[in-house]
C-alpha positions in Angstrom: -104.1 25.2 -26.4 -101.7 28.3 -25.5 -99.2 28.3 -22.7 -99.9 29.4 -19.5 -97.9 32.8 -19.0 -96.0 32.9 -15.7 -95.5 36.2 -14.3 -92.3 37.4 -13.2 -93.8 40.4 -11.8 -96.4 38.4 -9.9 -93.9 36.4 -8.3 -91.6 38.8 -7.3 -94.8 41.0 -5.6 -95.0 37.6 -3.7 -91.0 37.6 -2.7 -91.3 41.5 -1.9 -94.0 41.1 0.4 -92.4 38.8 2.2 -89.4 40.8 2.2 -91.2 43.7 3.8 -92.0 41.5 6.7 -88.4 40.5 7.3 -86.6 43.6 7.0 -89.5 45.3 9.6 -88.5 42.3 12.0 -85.0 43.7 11.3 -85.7 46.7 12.3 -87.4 46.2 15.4 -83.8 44.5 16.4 -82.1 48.0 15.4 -80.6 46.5 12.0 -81.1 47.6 8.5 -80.2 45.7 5.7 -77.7 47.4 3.7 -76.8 47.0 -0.2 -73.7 48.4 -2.3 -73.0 47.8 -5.7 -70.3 48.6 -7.5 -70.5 50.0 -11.0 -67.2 50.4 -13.1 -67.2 52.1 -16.2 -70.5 53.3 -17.8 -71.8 50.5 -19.7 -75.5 51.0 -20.7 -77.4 47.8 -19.6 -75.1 47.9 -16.4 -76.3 51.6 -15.3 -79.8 50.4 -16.4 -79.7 47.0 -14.5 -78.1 49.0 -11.4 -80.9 51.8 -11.6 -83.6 48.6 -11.4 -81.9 47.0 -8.1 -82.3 50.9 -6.5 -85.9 50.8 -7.0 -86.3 46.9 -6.0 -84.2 48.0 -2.5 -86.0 50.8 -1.8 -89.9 48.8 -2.4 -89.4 46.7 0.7 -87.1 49.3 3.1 -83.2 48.1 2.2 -80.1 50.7 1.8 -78.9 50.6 -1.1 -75.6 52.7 -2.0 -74.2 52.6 -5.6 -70.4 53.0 -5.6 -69.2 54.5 -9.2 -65.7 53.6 -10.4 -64.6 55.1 -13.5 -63.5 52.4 -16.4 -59.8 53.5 -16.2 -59.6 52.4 -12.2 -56.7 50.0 -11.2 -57.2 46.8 -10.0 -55.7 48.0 -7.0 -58.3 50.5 -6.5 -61.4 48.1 -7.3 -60.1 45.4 -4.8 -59.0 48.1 -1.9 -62.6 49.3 -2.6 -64.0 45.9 -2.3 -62.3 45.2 1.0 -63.7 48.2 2.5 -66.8 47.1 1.8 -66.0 43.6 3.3 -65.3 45.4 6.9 -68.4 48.1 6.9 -70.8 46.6 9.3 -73.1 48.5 7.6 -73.1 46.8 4.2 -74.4 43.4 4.4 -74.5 42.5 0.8 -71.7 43.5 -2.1 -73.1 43.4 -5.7 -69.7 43.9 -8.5 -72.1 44.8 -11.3 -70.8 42.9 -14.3 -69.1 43.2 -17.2 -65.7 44.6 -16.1 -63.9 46.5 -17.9 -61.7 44.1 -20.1 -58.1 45.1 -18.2 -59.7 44.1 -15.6 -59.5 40.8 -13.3 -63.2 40.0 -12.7 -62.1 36.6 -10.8 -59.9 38.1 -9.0 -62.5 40.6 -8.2 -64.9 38.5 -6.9 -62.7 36.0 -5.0 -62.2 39.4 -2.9 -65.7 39.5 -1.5 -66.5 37.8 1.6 -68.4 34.9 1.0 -71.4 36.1 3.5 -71.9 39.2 1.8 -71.7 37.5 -2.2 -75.0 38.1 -2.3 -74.6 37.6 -6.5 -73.8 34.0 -5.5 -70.3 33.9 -7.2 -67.7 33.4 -5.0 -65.9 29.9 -5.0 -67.2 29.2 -1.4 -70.6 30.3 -2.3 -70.8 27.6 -5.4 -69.1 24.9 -3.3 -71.6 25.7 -0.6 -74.9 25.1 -3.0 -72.9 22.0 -4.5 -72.8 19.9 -1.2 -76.2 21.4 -0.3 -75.4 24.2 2.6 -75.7 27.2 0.8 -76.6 30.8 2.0 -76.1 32.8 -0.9 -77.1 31.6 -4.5 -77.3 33.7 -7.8 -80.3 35.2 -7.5 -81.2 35.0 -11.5 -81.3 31.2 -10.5 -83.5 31.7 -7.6 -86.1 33.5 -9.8 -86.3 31.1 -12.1 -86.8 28.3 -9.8 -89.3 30.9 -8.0 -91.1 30.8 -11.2 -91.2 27.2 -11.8 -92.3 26.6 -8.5 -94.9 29.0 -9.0 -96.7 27.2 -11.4 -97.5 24.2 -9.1 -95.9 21.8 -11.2 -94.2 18.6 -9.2 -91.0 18.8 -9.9 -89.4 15.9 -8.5 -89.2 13.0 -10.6 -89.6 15.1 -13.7 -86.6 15.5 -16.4 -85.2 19.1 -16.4 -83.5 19.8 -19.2 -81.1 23.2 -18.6 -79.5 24.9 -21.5 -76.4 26.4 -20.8 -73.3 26.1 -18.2 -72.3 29.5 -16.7 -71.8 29.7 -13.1 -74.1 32.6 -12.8 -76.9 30.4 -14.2 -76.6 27.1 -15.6 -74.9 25.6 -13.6 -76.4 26.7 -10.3 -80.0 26.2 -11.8 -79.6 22.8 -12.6 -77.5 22.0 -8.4 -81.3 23.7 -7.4 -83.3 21.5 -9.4 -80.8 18.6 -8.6 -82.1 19.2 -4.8 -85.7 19.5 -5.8 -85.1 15.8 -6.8 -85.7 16.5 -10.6 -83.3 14.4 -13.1 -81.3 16.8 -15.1 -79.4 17.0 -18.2 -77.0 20.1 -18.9 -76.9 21.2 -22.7 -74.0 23.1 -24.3 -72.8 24.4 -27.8 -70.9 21.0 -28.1 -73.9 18.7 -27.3 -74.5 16.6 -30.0 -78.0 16.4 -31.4 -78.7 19.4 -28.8 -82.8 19.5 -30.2 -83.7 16.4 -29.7 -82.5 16.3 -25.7 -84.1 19.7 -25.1 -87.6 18.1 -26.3 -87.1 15.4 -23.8 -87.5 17.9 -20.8 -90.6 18.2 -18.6 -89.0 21.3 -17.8 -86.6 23.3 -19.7 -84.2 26.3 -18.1 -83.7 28.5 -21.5 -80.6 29.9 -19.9 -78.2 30.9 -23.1 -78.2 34.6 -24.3 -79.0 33.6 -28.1 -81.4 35.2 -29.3 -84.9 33.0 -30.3 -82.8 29.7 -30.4 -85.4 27.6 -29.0 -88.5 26.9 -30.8 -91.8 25.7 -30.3 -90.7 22.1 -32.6 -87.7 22.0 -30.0 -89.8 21.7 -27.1 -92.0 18.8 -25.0 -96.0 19.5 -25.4 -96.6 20.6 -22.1 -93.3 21.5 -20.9 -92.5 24.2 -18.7 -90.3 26.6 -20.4 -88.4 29.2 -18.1 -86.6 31.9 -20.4 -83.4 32.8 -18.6 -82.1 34.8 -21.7 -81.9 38.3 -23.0 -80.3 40.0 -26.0 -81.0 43.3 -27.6 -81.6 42.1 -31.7 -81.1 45.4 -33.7 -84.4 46.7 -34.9 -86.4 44.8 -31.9 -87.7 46.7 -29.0 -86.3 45.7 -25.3 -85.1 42.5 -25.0 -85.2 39.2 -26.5 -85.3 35.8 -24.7 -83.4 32.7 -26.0 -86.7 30.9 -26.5 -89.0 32.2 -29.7 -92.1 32.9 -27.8 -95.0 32.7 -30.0 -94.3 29.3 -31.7 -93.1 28.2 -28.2 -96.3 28.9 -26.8 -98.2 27.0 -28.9 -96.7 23.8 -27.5 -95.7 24.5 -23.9 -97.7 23.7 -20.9 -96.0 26.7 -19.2 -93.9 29.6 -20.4 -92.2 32.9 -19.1 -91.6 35.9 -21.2 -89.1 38.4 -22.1 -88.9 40.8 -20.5 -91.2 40.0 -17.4 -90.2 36.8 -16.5 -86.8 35.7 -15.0 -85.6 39.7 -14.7 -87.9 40.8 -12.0 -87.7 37.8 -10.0 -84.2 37.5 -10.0 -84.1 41.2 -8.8 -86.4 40.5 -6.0 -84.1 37.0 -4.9 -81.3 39.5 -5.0 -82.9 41.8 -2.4 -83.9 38.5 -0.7 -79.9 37.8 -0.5 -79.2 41.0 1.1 -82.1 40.7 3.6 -80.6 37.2 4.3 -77.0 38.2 4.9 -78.3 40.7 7.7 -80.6 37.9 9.4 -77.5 36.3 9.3 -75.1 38.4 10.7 -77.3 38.6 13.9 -76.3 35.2 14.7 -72.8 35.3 13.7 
């Protein structure tokens, strides 16, 4: 029997609505959320990715500003930018668009954002936060995907969540959110040994590597929910590809998201749900 197909697009129509409700209650109290993202350099998925989180911004009434940089700026110049930001009253969520360019220092970078407007989730004080369980910001490609597992009604608590990959953008904060949904969770990495046979253990598996089809239908539980974190552009292949090969995966899933329309617009939509966040925040502060 074929997967169930969980809808990235459905669920972020569910976070946007929700959205549209907040940011009029903001309104009403003379606030409007505010977004800037800054783009450095003119990488293609980056201008793309940036164009996308415009739109998403503009659907449910936030600002949105995108500040351009070119490639050969100084660090100097992206962290003097980054500190105006941090003092605009204005701007309630700062987005550093990634990659840098390479003579660049992206920690460094990021450390520089205040911690109430990381609305990407990446500051050390935002990851220390969601570790010891009082987090307000946290990656919002996370989010989605627990959006999208939650989505499908599946209990999660109890259940063995199997998440492959480490990143702090992904992994790692993926598996601290399923950790507080009480599932059990095992973290898989290039060096784990005998990597198929623990990813067929999971009730749930979090796809989140950018290797293109890696996981396959025999790698996976019967019944499993599969969320596809990944994307890759495989020469010859339309769009993007997801780390998990959908159509034998499908076969053998109980659940399964697809590339593209999965993860990607519900991790837009938790990003604008960051933003919107920050400013309900920043009333109480």
């Amino acid at each position: 029997m074929a997967a169930e197909i969980i809808s990235g697009k459905a669920v972020a129509g569910v976070i946007k609505d929700d959205l549209r409700r907040r940011v009029a209650a903001l309104s009403d109290r003379g606030v409007t959320p505010g977004l800037a993202a800054i783009l450095v350099g003119e990488h293609p998925s980056s201008v793309v990715y940036v164009g996308l989180k415009e739109r998403d911004c503009a659907s449910v009434g936030v600002r949105s500003m995108v500040l351009r940089m070119p490639e050969s700026c100084s660090q100097a110049e992206l962290i003097s930018l980054i500190r105006e930001l941090n003092g605009n009253p204005e701007v309630h969520g700062i987005l550093l668009q990634h990659p840098l360019p390479a003579d660049l220092d992206e920690d460094a970078a990021v450390r520089a954002i205040k911690p109430e407007k990381d609305i990407d989730g990446v500051t050390p004080a935002s990851f220390g936060a969601l570790v010891v369980g009082r987090a307000n910001m946290v990656s919002p490609t996370a989010l989605g995907a627990m959006a999208l597992l939650k989505s499908t009604g599946v209990p999660i608590a109890g259940k063995h969540a199997v998440v492959l990959g480490r990143s702090s953008i992904l992994g790692k904060p993926a598996a601290w959110l399923l950790l507080q949904e009480n599932a059990t969770v095992t973290i898989c990495h290039s060096r784990t040994v005998d990597l198929p046979s623990i990813i067929r253990q999971g009730d749930i598996l979090f796809a989140a590597i950018n290797r293109a089809e890696f996981v396959r239908g025999e790698h996976i539980k019967p019944g499993a929910v599969v969320i596809d974190c990944g994307y890759e552009r495989v020469p010859g292949r339309k769009g993007d590809v997801g780390a998990v090969e959908f159509e034998s995966a499908s076969k053998i899933a109980g659940w399964i998201s697809p590339v593209p329309g999965g993860v990607g617009p519900a991790g837009r939509a938790m990003l604008v749900a960051n933003c919107v966040r920050a400013a309900e925040i920043s009333l109480s502060a």
